[in-house]
N, C-alpha and C positions, 0 to 999 in steps of 0.2 A: 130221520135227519141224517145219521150215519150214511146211509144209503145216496140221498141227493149229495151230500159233500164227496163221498167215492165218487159219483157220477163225475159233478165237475171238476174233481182231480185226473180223469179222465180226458177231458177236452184238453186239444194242445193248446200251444201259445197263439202261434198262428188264427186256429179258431175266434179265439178270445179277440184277435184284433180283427178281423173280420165282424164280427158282432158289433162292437163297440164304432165299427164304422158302418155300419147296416144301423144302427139304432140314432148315429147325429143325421144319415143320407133320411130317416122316416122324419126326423126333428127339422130338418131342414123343407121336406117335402112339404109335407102337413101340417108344422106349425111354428115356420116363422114366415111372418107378416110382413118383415120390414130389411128384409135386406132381397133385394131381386136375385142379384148372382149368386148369393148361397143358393137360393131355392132351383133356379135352374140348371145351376150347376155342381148340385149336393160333394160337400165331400171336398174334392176339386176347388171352392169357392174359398172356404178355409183361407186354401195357400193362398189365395191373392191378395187376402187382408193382412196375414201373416208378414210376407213379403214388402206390402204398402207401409207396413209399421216401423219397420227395420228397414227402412229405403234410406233417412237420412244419415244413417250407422254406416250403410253399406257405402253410398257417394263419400261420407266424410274421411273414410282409413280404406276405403278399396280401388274404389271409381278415381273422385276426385285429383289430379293432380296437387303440386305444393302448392302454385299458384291461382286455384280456379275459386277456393272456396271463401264466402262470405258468411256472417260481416270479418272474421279474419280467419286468413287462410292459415295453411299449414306450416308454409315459412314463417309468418310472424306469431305464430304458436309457439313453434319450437323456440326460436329466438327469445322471448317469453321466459318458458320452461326453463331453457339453459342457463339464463339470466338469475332466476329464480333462485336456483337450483348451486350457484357459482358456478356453474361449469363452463366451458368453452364453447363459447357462442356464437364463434368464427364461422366463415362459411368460404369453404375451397375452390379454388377453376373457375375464378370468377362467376357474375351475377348469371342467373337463370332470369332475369327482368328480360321483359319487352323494353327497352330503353328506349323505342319509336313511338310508341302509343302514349295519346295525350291526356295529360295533366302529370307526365313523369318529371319528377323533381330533379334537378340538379343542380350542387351547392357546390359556390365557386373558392376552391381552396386557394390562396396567396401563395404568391413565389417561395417568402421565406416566412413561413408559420411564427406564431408566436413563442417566444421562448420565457420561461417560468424561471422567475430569480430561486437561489437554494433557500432563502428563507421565505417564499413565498406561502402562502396558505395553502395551496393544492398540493406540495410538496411534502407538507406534513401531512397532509388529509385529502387523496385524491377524489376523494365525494364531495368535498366542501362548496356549493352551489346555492346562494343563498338568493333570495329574491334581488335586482336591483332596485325597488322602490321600497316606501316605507307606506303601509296602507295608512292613510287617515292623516297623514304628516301634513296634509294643503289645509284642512279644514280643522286642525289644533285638536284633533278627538284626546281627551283625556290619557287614552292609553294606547298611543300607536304601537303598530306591530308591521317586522317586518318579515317575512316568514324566513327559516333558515334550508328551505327547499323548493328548487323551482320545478320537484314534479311532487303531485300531492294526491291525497286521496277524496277523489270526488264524492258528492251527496248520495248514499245508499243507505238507506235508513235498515235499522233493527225491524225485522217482522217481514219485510223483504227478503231481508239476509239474514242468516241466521246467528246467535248469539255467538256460538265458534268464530265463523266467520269473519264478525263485527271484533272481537277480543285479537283476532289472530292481527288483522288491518291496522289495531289501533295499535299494538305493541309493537309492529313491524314498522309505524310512522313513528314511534318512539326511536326504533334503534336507528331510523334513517335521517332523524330529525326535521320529519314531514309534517304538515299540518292532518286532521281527519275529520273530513264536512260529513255531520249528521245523520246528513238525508232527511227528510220530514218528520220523519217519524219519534222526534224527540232525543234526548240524552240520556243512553240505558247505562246499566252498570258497565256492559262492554265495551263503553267506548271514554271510558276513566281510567286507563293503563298506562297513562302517560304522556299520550300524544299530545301536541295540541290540536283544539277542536275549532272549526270553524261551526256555529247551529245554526244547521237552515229551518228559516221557516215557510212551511208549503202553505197552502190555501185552507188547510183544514186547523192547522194553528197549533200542531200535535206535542202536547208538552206544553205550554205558556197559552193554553185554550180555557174557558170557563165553560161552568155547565150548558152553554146555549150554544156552544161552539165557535164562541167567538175570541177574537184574541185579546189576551190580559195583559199586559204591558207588567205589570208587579210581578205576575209570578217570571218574568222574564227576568227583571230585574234581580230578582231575590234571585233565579238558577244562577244567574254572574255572577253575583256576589261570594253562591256557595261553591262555583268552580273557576275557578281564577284562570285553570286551562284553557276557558272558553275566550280564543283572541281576537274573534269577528264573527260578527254577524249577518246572514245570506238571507233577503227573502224572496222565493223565487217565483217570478212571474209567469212561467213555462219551462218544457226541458224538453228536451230534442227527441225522445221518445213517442210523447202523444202533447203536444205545443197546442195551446186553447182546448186541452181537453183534460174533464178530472179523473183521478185516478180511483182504484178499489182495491185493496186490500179485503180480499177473499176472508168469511166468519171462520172457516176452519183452519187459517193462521193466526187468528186472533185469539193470544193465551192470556192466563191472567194477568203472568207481567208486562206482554204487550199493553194490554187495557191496562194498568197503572201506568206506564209508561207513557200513555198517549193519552191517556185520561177520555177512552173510550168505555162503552159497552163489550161486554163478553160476548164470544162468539157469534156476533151480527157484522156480516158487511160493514166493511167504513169508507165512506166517499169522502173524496177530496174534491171539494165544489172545482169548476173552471175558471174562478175567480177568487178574487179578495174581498172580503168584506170589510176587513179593515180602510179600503179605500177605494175609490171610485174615478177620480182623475189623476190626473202625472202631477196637477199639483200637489193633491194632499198623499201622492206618495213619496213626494221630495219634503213633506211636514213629518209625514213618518218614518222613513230613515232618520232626520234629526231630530223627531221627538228619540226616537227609539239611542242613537248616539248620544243625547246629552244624558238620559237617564243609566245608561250601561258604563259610556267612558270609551266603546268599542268602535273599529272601525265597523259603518254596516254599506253593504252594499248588493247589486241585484243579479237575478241569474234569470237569462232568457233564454229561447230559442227564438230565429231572427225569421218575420216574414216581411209586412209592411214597415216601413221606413219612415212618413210619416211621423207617427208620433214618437221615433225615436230623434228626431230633428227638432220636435216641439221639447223632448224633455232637456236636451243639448241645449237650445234655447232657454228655458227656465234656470237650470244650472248657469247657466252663462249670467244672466239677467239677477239674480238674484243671491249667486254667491253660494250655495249650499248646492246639498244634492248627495249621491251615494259616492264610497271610496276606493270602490270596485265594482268592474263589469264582469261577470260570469257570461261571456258566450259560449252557447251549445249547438251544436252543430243537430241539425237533421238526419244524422245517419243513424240516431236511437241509440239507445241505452239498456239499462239492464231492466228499466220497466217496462212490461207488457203494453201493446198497443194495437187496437185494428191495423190490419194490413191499409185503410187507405190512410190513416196519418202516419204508420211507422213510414211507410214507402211514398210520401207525398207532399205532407204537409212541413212547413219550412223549409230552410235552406239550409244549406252542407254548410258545415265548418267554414270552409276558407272563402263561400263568397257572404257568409254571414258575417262572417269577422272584418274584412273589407270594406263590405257596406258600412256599420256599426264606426268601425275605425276612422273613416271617412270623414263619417258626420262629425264625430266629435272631435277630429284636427280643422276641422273648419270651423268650428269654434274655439278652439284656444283651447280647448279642454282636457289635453291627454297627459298632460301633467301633473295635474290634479290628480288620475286617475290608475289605478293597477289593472292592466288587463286580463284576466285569464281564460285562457281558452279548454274548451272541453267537446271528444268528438274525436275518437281514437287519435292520438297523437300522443300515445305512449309509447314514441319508439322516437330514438336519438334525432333521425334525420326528420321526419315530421316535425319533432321540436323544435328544432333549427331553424324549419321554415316558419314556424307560426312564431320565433321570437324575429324572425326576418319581416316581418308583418306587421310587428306594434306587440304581441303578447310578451309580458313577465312573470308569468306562470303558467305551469299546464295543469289540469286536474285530468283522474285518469280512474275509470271505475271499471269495464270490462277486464282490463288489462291487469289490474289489482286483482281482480277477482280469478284473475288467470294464476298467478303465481302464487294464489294460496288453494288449486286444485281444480277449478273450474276448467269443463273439458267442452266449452260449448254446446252442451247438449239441446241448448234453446228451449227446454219448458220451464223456465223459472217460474211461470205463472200460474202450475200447478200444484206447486208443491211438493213438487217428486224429483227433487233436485239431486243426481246420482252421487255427485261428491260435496252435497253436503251444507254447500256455498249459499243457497237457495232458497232452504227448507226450513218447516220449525219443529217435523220430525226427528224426533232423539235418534232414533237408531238410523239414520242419514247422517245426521251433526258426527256421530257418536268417533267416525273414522278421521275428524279432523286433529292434526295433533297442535296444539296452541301455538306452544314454543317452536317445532319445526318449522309451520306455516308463516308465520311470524319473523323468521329469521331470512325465508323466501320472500317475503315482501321487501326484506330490508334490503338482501342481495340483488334483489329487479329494482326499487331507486336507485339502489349505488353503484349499479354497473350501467343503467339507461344513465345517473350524470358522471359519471366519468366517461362514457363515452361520448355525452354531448360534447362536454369539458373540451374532449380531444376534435373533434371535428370543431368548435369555439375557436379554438386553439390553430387548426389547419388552416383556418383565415384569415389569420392573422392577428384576431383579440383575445383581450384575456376572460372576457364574461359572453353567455350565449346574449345581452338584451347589448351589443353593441353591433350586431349583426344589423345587415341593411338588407332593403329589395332588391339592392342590385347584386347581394352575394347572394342573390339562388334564383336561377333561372326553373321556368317549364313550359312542356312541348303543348303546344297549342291542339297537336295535330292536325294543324290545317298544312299542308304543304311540306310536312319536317320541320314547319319553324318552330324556335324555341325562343324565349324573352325572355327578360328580368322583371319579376312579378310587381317591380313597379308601371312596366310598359300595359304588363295585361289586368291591371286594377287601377291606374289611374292615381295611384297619391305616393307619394316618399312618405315612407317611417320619420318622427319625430324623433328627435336624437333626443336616447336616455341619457341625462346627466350621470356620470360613474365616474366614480373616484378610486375603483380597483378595491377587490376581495378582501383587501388587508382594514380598507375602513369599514365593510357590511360587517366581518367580523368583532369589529371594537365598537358596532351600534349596540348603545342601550334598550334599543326596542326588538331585536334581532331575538327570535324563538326557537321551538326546538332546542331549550334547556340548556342550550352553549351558556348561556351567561348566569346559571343558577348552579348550587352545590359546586363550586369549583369547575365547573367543565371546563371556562374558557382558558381556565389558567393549564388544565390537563393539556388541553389540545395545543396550547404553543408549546407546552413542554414533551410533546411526541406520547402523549398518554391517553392518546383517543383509541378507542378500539374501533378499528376497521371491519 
């Protein structure tokens, strides 16, 4: 034994690696079946996979320009980040944009901007950005709400995202006084920090489901009762990710608190049918938003992703015809979201943000109906100037879940659906989670709302008004890029914005229905007395 160990102390290094590449070149020869280029090209074949693995690393931080990369490039990464982060989020020597290529935005600032009295509310609190409507105020719900943030955290359910994550999101809509939707997948303990919650409910019924997986209305009733947090209710038809398709939540993210949580099976696959069982026509889904409102007290309303038209004109109709109906639209845009999808619905099925919201919008100013109703749009538009345009359009909210998930560490790596989510974001690996810090992440979410609405505020502001929903189509043009022409996105959609009623910051602030904790424990009285922490 002494003897063969001399020997192989003996071989150099060199040797050793020569061997060890002589023993994968016989492996690759003789016995594998199933990859062609290793075998013909022992050795050598390696690096090409190696290389193919690390291709989207290398385009993202080497190749790629600021502006090349999707679904968000580099500049509004950073922007993001900086936000995030409070840092200086300015950008020098003017724009690097293509300003000629079409669908480029441009918002028409007034001669003489708007000026803010010294006792105004943005003056004590330059965040202060409250919804201009009151959800559920047309239809008398028990317990309207008006949100106290018109950027919010969209539906991204626990078991998706990870418990960090979900804690870090919820506490950082606390400090920003945002609302924080669900996601299907129920109300976990991480999403009880404070916020308010908007709970959606998906197809599969996750959270207020019975044994047979269908939906319970009592245990829904009874979760409101026990969480008062809860200020609307979302049930959502489709989502811009995979729109008429269901979803799967992989058995190896399925932990045990998930499965209590969602009141599934342990470590089995959980599908999300592609429909509702709870209803079958647009009638008895306008019986179950109001069954579901009179028994809660909540506003409830609906989230799609926008293809046929149709029977979005029959439900307009119904609602019209009969008085009832939801108290909120969630449009989602087709450009997908943080849930996994075949490449032909991420990349095909529905339609983008802004001609789904147009369409939608359309329909229900031709019925008299937009009054009634709170818009929100969703569908990257968590960035100032995007919000601008889509409150120029008809939206009074934006929901905002990539971009959430940006400023508490998510680095776009795009396998969410693996579960190998490198910062954390993603995963329901502990030692993934393990790098997130609550309280830091948390305090970034809250500095990306308060710096995206102060910077709405001020472009609001460069227009001439005091709120982002008195914006109109004709303050923001885009290039058609037919010819150089550019319009006002009333020419190139076809209808005028219905003018929001607004009676100015100073009354959203003195609403009794107004969330985000301004008007509980003393807040409202801190905040006119300069006692908000910024």
């Amino acid at each position: 034994m002494e003897s063969i160990l001399e020997f192989l102390g003996t071989i150099p290094w060199w040797a050793w690696v020569l061997i060890v590449l002589v023993l994968i070149a016989i492996r690759d020869i003789f016995f594998n079946k199933t990859h062609t280029i290793m075998h013909n090209f022992p050795i050598v074949g390696h690096l090409r996979y190696m290389l193919e693995s690390i291709g989207p690393e290398l385009r993202q931080y080497i190749v790629a320009n600021n502006r090349e990369e999707l679904p968000f490039n580099r500049i509004e990464r950073g922007w993001i980040y900086a936000s995030a982060k409070n840092q200086n989020n300015y950008e020098g020597f003017g724009t690097d944009r293509d300003i000629h290529q079409a669908h480029y935005v441009f918002i028409n600032n007034a001669m003489i901007p708007y000026r803010i009295k010294p006792d105004h509310p943005n003056m004590l609190d330059p965040y202060f950005l409250p919804c201009a409507k009151v959800m559920g105020a047309y239809n008398k719900r028990k317990r309207p709400y008006r949100p106290a943030s018109v950027i919010n955290v969209s539906a991204m359910s626990f078991g998706s995202l990870s418990a960090r994550a979900i804690e870090s999101l919820n506490k950082g809509c606390s400090l920003s006084h945002a609302y924080h939707n669900t996601g299907e997948g129920g109300l976990s303990p991480y999403h009880k920090k404070g916020a308010d919650i908007v709970f959606h409910i998906g197809t599969g019924y996750f959270g207020v489901r019975n044994d047979e997986g269908e939906f319970d209305i009592e245990k829904l009733v009874k979760l409101v009762e026990d969480y008062p947090q809860i200020r609307a209710i979302e049930i959502k038809l489709s989502q811009g990710a995979k729109p008429g398709k269901g979803g799967v939540l992989p058995g190896s993210k399925i932990t045990k608190e998930i499965a209590e949580i969602r009141h599934v099976p342990i470590g089995k696959d959980v599908l999300s049918p592609a429909y509702h069982t709870a209803f079958q026509t647009l009638d008895e889904l306008v019986e179950l938003v109001e069954r579901i409102a009179k028994r809660t007290g909540l506003p409830v309303g609906i989230k799609a992703a926008i293809g046929k038209l149709d029977q979005w004109k029959e439900l307009a109709a119904i609602m019209k015809s009969t008085n009832k109906g939801p108290d909120f639209l969630t449009i989602d845009g087709g450009e997908g979201g943080t849930g996994a999808a075949p490449p032909s619905f991420a990349d095909h099925v529905s339609l983008p943000w802004i001609y789904s919201f147009s369409d939608v919008y359309r329909i229900f100013k031709d019925e008299g109906l937009t009054d009634r109703i709170v818009f929100i749009g969703s569908g990257k538009l968590g960035f100032p100037s995007k919000a601008a345009m889509a409150f120029a359009m008809g939206a009074d909210l934006v929901n905002v879940a990539r971009e959430a998930m940006m400023s508490i560490g998510c680095i776009q790596a795009k396998i969410c659906h693996t579960n190998n989510c490198p910062s954390g974001v993603a995963t329901q690996k502990k030692w993934l989670q393990a790098g997130i810090n609550i309280e830091d992440k948390a305090e970034r979410v809250s500095y990306y709302f308060k710096n995206f609405k102060k910077e709405l505020i001020e472009i609001t502001h460069a227009c001439g008004y005091e709120h982002p929903a008195q914006l109109t189509m004709e303050d923001v043009d885009i290039n058609l890029g037919d010819k150089m022409l550019t319009q006002p996105l009333a020419n190139v959609y076809g209808y005028n914005k219905v003018i929001v009623p607004f009676e100015g910051v100073e009354t959203a602030l003195n609403c009794p229905y107004l969330g985000g904790q301004y008007t509980t424990k003393g807040a409202l009285a801190k905040f006119k007395n300069k006692q908000v922490r910024y």
